[in-house]
C-alpha positions as CSV (number, residue, x, y, z in Angstrom):
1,X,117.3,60.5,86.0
2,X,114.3,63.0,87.6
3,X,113.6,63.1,90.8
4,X,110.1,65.1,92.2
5,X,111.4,67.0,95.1
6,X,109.0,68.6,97.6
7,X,110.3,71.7,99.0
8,X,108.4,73.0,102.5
9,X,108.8,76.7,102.4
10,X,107.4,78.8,105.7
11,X,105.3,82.0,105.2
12,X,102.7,84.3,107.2
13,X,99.8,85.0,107.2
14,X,99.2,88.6,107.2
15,X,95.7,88.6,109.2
16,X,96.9,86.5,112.1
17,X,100.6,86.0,112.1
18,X,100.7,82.7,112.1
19,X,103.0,80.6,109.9
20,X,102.1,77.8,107.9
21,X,104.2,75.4,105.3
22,X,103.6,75.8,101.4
23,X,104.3,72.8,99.6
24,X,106.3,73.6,96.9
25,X,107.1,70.8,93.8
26,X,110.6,70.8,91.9
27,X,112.0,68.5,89.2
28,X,115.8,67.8,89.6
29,X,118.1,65.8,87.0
30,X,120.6,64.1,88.6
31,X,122.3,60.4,89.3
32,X,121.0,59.5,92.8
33,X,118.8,60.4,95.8
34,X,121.8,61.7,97.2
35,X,123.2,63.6,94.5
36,X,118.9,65.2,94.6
37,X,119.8,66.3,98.4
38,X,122.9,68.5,97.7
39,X,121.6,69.8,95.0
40,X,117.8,70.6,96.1
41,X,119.6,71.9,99.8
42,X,121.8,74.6,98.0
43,X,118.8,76.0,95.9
44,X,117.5,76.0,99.2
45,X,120.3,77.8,100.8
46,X,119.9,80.2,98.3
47,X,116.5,81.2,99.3
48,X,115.8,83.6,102.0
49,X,112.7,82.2,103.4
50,X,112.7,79.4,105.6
51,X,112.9,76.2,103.9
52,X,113.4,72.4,104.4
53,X,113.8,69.4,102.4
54,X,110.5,67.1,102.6
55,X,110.8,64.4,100.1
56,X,111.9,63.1,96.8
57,X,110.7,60.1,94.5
58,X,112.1,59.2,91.5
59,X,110.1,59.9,88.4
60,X,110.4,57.6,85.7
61,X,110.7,60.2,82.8
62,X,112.6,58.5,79.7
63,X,113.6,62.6,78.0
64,X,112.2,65.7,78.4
65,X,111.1,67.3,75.0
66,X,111.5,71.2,75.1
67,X,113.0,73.9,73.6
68,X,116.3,73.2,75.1
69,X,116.3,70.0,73.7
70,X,114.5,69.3,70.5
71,X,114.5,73.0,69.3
72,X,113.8,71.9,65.9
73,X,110.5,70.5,66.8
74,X,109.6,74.2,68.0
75,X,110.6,75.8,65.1
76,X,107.7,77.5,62.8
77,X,106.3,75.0,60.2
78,X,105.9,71.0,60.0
C-alpha cells in the first residue's frame, strides 16, 4: 500500500528571522499507518532541519509504473 505523508519542516526567513513550516509531500510503501510512522520518523531523523510528522492518508494506488518496475515499457522503440 501508499500512503501520502505530509512532512512539516522549519526554516528562516533570512529578512526577518522568523521561522515558518514548509509543507513538504512524501509517498511511502508500506503495510500500515503504523509501519508509515517509523518509517517517515527515521527519514526524518536523518534530516538536520527541524521536522515533524503532520499526517498521512492512504492513497489508493493499485502499481506504480516506472523504470524500476516496468523497465521494458521505457526502453527505445514500440
Amino acid at each position: 500500500m501508499y500512503y501520502l505523508t505530509t512532512i512539516g519542516i522549519e526554516t528562516e526567513n533570512e529578512k526577518s528571522g522568523n521561522t515558518k513550516v514548509q509543507k513538504v509531500k512524501f509517498l511511502v510503501e508500506a503495510e500500515s499507518v503504523e509501519e508509515t510512522t517509523i518509517i517517515a520518523n527515521k527519514y526524518i531523523a536523518s534530516d538536520t532541519r527541524s521536522c515533524q510528522l503532520l499526517a498521512i492518508n492512504h492513497m489508493p494506488i493499485e502499481c506504480v509504473i516506472s523504470p524500476l518496475t516496468y523497465p521494458e515499457l521505457y526502453k527505445g522503440g514500440k
